[in-house]
N, C-alpha and C positions, 0 to 999 in steps of 0.2 A: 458067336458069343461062347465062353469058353468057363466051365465051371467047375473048383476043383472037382478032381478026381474023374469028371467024365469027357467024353469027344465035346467038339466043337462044335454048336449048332446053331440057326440065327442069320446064317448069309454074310451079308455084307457089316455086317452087325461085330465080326468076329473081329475085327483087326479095331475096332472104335472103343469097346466094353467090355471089361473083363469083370464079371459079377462072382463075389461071394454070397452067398444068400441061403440061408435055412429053408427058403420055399422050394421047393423041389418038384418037380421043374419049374422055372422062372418063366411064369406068364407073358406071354409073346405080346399081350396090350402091355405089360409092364417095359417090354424092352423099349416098344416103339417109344414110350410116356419118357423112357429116360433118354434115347436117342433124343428126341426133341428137345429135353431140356437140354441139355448138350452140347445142341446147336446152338442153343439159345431161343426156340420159338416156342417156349412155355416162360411165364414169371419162376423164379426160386421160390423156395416154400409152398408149390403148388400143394394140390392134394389128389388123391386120383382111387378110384374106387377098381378092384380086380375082385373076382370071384364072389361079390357079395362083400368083398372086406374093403375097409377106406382106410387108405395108406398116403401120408405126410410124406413130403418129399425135400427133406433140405441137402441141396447140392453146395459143395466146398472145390476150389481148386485144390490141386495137389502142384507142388514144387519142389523138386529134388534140392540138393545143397547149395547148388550154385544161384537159386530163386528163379530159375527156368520152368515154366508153366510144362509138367508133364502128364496131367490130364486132369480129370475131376472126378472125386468122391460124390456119391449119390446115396445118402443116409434114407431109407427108406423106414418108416414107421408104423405099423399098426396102430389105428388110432380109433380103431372100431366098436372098443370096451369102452374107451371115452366118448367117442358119441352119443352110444347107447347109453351112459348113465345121462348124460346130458342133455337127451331127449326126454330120459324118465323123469328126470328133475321138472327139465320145463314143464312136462305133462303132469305131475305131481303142483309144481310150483302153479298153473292154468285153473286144476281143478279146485284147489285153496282158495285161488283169487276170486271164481265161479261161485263159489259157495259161500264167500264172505260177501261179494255182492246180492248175493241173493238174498241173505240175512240181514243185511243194511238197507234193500229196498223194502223188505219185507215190514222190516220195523219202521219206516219212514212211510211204508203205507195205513200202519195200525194207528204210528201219530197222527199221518195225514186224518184216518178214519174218525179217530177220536176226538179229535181237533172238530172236524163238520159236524161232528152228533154235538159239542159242547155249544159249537156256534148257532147249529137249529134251535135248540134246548133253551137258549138264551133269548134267539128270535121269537119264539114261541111264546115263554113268560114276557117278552116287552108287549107281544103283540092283544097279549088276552088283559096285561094293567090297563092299554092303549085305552081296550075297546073299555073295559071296566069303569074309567076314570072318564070315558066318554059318556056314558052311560047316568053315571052320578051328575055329570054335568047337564045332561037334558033333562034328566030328572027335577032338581032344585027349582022353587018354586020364585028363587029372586034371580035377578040380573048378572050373569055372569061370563066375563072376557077372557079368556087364556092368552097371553101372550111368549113369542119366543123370547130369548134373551139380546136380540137387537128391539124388541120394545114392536114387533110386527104382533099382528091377530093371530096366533095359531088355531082357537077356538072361540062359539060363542054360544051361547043356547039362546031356543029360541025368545022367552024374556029378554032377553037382552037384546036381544036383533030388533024386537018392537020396541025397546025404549030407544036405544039412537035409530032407528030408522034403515037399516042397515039387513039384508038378506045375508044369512049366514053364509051362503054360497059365493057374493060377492065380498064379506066383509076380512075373510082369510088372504092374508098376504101382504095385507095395509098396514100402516103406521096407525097405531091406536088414539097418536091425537088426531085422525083424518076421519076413524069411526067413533069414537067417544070424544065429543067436545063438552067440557065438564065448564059450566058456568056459576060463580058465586052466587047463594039469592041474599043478598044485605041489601 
């Protein structure tokens, strides 16, 4: 290999590649990377990393006047400041995404939170009416039936269990015409 202004060094390398290059001396992984592209047993537009530095490699034919193939350009690129921002980005662009999730589970866990304390909160006042209004119901001293809104027993006190005949315990669940049968007296 043959670079201006100094000897020829590189072996067999000398008569295939004649390199111009600002890198001084030209990295012997760098020759082999171009030899092979060369040949041909690297893809074009590879990339190839020497000394810490990652370097782009677009190769072109060259053709004299007459369109006679007389050898090929190998555009070698530094492309090591653009990696590096492009890492930083990612890394930047990762830790955004990182922190925005975290503030979207966070807040979906305060609703979730506040959602089960509104739902408890709610269980709680049905369940103290429940007993409340059970309560008034054994207490009263006449006959009285709760039913659901399909016309079933949901409740009964005990008066009322001894007027139909009916234990409170079995009368839940029934059709109210099967434990009160109500008879005209005329």
């Amino acid at each position: 290999m043959r670079e201006p202004g100094q000897g020829a060094e590189g072996g067999d390398a000398d008569d295939l590649v004649l390199v111009y290059t600002s890198i001084s001396p030209f990295p012997a992984e760098a020759v082999r990377f171009v030899l092979e592209l060369a040949r041909g047993a690297r893809d074009a537009f590879s990339e190839m990393v020497v000394e810490g530095k990652s370097w782009r490699c677009a190769p072109g034919v060259l053709k004299d006047a007459s369109g006679a193939e007389i050898g090929m350009l190998v555009l070698l690129h530094d492309v090591s400041s653009m990696k590096a921002e492009h890492n930083r980005l990612i890394a930047v662009a990762s830790g955004g995404t990182l922190t925005l999730l975290a503030a979207l589970f966070s807040f979906i866990f305060v609703l979730l939170r506040r959602t089960d304390l509104g739902i408890r909160v709610q269980q709680s006042a049905l369940l103290e009416r429940g007993e409340y209004l059970s309560a008034t119901l054994r207490s009263i001293g006449d006959g009285v039936i709760a039913t659901d809104a399909e016309g079933r027993v949901a409740n009964l006190n005990k008066v009322a269990g001894e007027l139909v005949g009916w234990p409170a315990g079995e009368a839940v669940g029934k059709p109210l015409e099967e434990v009160f049968r109500h008879v005209h007296a005329q």
